[in-house]
N, C-alpha and C positions, 0 to 999 in steps of 0.2 A: 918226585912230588915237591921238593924244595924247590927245585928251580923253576916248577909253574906255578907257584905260590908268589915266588920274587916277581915272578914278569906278569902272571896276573893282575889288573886292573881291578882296584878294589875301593868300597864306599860305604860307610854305616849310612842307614835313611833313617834315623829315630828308632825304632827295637831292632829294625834291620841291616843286615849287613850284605851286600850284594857284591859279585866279583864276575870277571871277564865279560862277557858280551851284553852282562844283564844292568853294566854300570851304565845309568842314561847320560845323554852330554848335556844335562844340567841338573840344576839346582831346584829345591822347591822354591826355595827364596827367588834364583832367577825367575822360571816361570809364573811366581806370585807377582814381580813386579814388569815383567816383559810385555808392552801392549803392543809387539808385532807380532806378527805370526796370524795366521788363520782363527778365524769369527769364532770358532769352539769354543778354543779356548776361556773368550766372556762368558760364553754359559756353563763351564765348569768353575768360576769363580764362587756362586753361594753355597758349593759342594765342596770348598778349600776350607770356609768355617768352620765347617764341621772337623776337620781334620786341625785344624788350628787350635778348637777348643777342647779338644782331647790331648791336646801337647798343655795347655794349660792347666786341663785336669790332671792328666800326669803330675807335671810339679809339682801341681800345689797338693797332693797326697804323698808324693814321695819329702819332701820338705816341710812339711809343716810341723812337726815334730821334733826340728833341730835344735838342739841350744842357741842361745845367741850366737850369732854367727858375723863374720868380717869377711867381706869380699876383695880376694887380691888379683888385681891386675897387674900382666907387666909383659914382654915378646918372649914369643914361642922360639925367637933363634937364639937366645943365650943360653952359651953352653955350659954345660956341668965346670964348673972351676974358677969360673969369670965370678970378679967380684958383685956383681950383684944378683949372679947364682947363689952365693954362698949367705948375701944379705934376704934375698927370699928363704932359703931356709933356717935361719938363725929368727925372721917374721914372724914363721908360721911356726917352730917350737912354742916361741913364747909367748904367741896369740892363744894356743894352745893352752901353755901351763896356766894362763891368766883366765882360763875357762870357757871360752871362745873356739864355735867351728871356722873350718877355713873354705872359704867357697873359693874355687877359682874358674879356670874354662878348661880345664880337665885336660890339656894339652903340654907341650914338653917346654923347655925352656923355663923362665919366673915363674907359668904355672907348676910346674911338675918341682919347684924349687919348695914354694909356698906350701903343697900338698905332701912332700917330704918331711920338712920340718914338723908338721903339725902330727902327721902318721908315725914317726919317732916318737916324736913327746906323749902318744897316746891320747892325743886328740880326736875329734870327728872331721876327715878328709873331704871333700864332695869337692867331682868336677862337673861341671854342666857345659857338653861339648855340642858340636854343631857341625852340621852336614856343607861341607867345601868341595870348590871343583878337584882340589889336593888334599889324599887323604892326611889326617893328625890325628893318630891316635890316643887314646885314653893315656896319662900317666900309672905308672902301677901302682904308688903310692894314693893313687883315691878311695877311700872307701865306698863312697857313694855316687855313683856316675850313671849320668842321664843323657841323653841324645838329642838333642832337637835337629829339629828341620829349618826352623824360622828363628830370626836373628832375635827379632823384635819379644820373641817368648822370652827367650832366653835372658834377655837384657830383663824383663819384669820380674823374672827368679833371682838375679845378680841384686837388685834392690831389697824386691820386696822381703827376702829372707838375712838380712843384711843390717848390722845399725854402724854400721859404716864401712866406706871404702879406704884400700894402701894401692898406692897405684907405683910399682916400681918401673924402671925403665923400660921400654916399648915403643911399637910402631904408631900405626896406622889405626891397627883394633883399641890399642892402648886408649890413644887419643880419642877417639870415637866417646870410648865407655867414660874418659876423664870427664869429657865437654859435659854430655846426657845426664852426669852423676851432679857437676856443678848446675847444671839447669836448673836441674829438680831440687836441689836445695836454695839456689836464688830464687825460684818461684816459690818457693812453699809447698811442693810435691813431698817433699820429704824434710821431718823437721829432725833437730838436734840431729844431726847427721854429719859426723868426721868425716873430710876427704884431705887423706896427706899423701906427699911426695915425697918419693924418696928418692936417695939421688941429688944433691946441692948443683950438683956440675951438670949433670944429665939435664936437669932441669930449670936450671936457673935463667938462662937466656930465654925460655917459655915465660916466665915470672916477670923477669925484665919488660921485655914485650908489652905482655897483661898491661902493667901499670905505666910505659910510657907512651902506648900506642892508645888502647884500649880505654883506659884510665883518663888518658890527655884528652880524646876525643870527644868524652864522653858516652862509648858507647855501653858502659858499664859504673857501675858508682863505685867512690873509692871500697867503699863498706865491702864490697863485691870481694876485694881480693883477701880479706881476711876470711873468707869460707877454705881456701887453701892453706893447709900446714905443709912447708918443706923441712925435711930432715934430713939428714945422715946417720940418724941415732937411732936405731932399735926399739932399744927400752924407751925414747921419746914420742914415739911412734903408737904403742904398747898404751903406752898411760895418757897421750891425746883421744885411744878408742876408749880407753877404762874411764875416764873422768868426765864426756861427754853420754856416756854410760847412764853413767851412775844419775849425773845431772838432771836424764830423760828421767832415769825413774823419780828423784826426788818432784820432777812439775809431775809426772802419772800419780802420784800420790799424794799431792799437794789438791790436784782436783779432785782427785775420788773425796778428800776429805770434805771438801769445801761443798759437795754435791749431798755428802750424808749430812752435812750443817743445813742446806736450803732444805734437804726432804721434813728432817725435825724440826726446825720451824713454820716449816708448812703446818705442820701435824700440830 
């Protein structure tokens, strides 16, 4: 039974988990965005919503109810011992003890680093995984783990439940969610919203870049690059999310005030 369990071919699909003959050779994300293949396909596209906005209802029922939470990215291939293994779990402790969930993508490596620290210190854990052509399992350190199918859901639960991002070292995904995260705060998608780095070395010729390429061209204003905090420090880290915090709440309660002053002068 072991040894067809190891060579078994296996896949979570959102609550499901599928193995040997039953794994299909794609993705839902693929087939969501594949426009070859046979004509059908177009007419099962307004029957994918529905499937899509049940992966929405999911989260937003399973989430809604977290404490403030901090969303850490960072690659699935750093290994247990590697220093910035040990910097995601030293993160997610003391995101933790400073009263803060830790959201990550529920997978090994920074995530499983980040979701460590925080389940030690007796934190609220959650990963929010995602159906790949290569399986990645859940970390065991998560308390609260979810599955999606589509990328794009998933990215809306890494924000929406989130008052900022720690983006430790990483690939490809990393980058993705860095760029998306920085969007949505230069446009205004998301306000008073930390995005820090961690990593000086990892990251710094990315920085570099930004502001001689980027910056020089024009393709960005200087203002742009102070939305990025880099660090090396933890506890700097820590008190960049707690103090932009705090911030949000002092403007949230600056206008609730100012709004019960226009209603009594109304009156």
């Amino acid at each position: 039974m072991t040894d067809m369990k190891k060579t078994r071919p296996e896949r979570r699909q959102g609550a499901a988990v599928v193995r040997g003959d039953l794994v299909p050779d794609s993705t839902h994300d693929q087939r969501l965005l594949d426009k070859r293949g046979p004509a059908d396909w177009l007419h099962m596209d307004p029957w994918r919503v529905l499937r899509i906005q049940a992966e929405f209802v999911e989260g937003f029922g399973q989430l809604a109810e977290l404490p403030q939470a901090v969303t850490v990215f960072g690659s699935a291939r750093t290994r247990p011992g590697a220093v910035e293994y040990e910097m995601g779990v030293e993160l997610g402790r003391k995101l933790a003890e400073a009263g803060y969930a830790v959201i990550t993508g529920g997978g090994p490596g920074c995530m499983e680093a980040a979701n460590k620290g925080a389940a030690e210190a007796g934190g609220v854990s959650v990963g929010l995984g995602i159906e790949l052509p290569f399986e990645q399992a859940m970390n065991e350190y998560v308390d609260l783990g979810i599955e999606f199918r589509y990328f794009f859901v998933r990215k809306t639960m890494f924000v929406k439940y989130a008052c900022g991002f720690v983006t430790l070292p990483g690939g490809f995904g990393t980058m993705d969610e860095l760029f998306e995260a920085l969007t949505l705060v230069q446009t205004g998608k998301v306000t008073s919203f930390p995005v820090v780095l961690m990593g000086t070395e990892f990251w710094g010729g990315l920085i570099d870049w930004i502001k001689t390429t980027l910056v020089k061209t024009g393709k960005i204003s200087p203002a742009d690059v102070d939305l990025i905090h880099l660090t090396d420090d933890v506890d700097e880290a820590v008190r960049i999310i707690v103090d932009a915090d705090r911030h949000r709440g002092e403007q949230l309660e600056a206008e609730r005030r100012a709004a019960v002053t226009t209603v009594s002068d109304a009156e």
